[in-house]
Residue, then its C-alpha position, 0 to 999 in steps of 0.5 A: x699910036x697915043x691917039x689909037x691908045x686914047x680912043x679905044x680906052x674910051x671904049x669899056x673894055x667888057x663891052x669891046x671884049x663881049x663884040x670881039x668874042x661875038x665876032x668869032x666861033x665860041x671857044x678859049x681863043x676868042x676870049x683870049x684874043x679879047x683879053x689881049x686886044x683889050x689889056x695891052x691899053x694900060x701897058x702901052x701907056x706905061x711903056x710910053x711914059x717909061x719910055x719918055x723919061x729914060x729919053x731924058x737920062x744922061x746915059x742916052x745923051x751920051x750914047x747920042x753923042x758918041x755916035x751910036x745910031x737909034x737903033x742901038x740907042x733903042x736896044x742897048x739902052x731904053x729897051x733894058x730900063x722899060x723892061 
């Protein structure tokens, strides 16, 4: 996921949003669906790294090793530190 991150920061965002928008009728959508294709970029980097630093805490250990499964691990825990 990281590397489709990588690759499509390397293309500037006005010219990926003007091609998207060219790709479709005129309208709100388009543009709308621009702005999200090419914005969710810098979230997803700070979810990661967000991510990657609440895997480390104690709390997530001890969830590991009292049993609780990955999903619960990813519900109960990571999902409520990165929101």
């Amino acid at each position: 996921v990281m590397r489709v991150v990588d690759a499509l920061s390397s293309i500037p965002h006005l010219l990926l949003g003007i091609f998207i928008v060219a790709m479709f009728r005129p309208g709100v959508w388009p543009v709308i669906v621009s702005v999200a294709l090419t914005h969710w970029i810098s979230t997803a980097r700070i979810v990661r790294s967000e991510v990657l630093s609440l895997r480390s805490r104690p709390f997530i250990d001890a969830a590991v090793s009292g049993g609780a499964s990955r999903t619960r691990v990813i519900v109960r825990h990571l999902l409520p530190g990165v929101l």
